[in-house]
C-alpha positions as CSV (number, residue, x, y, z in Angstrom):
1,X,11.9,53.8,-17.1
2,X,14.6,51.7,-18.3
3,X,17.7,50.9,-16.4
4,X,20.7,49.8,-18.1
5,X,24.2,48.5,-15.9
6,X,26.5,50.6,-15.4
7,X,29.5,49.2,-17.8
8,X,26.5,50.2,-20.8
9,X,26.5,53.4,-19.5
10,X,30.4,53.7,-18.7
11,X,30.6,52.8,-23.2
12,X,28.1,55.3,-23.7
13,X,29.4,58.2,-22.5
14,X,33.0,57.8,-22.9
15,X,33.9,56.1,-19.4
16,X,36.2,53.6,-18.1
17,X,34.4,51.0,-15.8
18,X,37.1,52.7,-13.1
19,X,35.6,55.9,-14.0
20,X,31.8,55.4,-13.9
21,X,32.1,53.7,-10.4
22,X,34.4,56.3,-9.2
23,X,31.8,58.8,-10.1
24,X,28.9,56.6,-8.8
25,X,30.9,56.7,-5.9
26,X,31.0,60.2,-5.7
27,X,27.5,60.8,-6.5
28,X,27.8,62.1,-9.7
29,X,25.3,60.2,-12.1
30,X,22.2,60.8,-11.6
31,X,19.6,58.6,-10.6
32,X,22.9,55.9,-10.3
33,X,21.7,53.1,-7.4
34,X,22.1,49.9,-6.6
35,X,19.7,47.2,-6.6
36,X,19.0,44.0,-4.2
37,X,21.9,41.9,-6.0
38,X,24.4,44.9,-5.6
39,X,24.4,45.6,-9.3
40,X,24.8,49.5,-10.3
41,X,21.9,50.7,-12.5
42,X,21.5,53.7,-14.2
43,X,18.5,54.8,-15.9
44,X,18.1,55.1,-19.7
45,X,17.5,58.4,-21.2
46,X,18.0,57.4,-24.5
47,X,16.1,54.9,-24.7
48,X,13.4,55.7,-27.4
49,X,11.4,52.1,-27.3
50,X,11.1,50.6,-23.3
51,X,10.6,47.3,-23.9
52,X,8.1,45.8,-21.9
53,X,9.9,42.6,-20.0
54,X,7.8,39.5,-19.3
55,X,8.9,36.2,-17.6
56,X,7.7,32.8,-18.9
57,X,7.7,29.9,-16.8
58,X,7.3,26.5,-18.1
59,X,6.7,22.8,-16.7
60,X,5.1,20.0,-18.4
61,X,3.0,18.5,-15.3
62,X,1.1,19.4,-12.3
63,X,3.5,17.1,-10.7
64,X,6.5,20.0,-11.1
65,X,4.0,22.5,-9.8
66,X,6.9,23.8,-7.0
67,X,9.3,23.9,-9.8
68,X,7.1,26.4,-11.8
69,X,7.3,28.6,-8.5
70,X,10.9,28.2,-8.1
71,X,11.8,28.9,-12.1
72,X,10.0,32.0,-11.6
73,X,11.4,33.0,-8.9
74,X,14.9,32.6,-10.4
75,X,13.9,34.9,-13.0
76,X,12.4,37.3,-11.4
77,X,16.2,37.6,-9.7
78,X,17.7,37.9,-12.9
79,X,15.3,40.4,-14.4
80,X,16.3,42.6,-10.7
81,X,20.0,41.7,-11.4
82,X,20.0,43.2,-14.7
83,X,18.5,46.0,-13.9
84,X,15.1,45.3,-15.5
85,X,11.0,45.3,-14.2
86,X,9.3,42.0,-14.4
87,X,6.7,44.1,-15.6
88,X,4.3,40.7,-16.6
89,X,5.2,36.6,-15.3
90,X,3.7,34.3,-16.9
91,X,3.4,30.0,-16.1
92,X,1.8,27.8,-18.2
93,X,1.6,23.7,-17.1
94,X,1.5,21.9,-20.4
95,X,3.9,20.1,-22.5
96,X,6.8,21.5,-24.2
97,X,5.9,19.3,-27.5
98,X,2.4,21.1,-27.7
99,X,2.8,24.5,-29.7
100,X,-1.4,25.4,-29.3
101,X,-0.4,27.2,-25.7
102,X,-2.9,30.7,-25.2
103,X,-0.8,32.2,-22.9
104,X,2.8,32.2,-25.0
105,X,0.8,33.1,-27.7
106,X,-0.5,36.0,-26.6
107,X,2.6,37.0,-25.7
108,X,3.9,36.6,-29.2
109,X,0.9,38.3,-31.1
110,X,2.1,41.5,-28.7
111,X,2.2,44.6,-30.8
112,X,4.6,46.3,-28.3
113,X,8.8,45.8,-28.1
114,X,9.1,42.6,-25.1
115,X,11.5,41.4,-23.2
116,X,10.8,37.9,-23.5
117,X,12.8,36.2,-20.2
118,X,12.8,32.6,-19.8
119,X,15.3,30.1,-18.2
120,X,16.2,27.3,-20.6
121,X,14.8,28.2,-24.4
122,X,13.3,24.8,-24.5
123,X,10.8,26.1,-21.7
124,X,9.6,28.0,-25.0
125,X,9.6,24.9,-27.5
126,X,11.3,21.8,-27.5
127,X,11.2,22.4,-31.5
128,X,11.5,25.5,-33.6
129,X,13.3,27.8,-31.2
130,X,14.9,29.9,-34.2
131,X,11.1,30.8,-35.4
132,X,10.3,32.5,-32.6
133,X,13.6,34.3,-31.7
134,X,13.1,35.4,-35.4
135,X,10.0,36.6,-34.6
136,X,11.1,38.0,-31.6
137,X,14.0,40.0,-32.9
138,X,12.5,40.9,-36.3
């Protein structure tokens, strides 16, 4: 299931923000809630394609291990925020200079629609971003 914010689904079907939270309010959209943040999410029945959303979490040495845990964290927060499912997390300890990482890979090579979440893009690559959000969004 895919849940989009409410102001999405306000544009969608012709409401004003005002209007979609007065009828959230009133009960009147259905399967409306709110999450843990206090954001108003509505699920997606038009959505054809769910996209799959996965976290990647990035350090460079065993040295920023609790920073690993807490980048993680802080997007697993933003994934609930927005309404989505961290459906996969993935952390990788290696440097941001070496593109041979497995794990990022495989996430790359998916054949399914991702939603590829990660906190700063360098946590992807600290060279040739643009490849792989061409890749991404191709």
């Amino acid at each position: 299931m895919n849940l989009i914010k409410l102001s999405i689904w306000a544009k969608k079907n012709g409401y004003s923000y005002r209007g979609a939270y007065n009828r959230f309010n009133a009960g009147r959209i259905k399967g409306a809630f709110k999450n843990d943040t206090g954001r108003i999410v509505v699920p997606d029945e038009e959505g054809n394609h769910p996209l799959k959303t996965i976290v990647y979490a990035r350090v460079s040495s065993h040295k920023q291990k609790n920073y690993l845990e807490r980048q993680y964290q802080r997007m697993q927060e933003f994934c609930i925020s927005n309404g989505w499912i961290a459906e996969q997390i993935v952390t990788e300890i290696v440097s941001g200079l070496n593109d041979k990482r497995p794990k990022l890979c495989k996430i790359l090579n998916s054949k399914i629609p991702i939603r590829l979440v990660s906190e700063h893009k360098d946590r992807l690559t600290r060279f040739g971003f643009n490849y792989i959000e061409t890749l991404i969004e191709g």
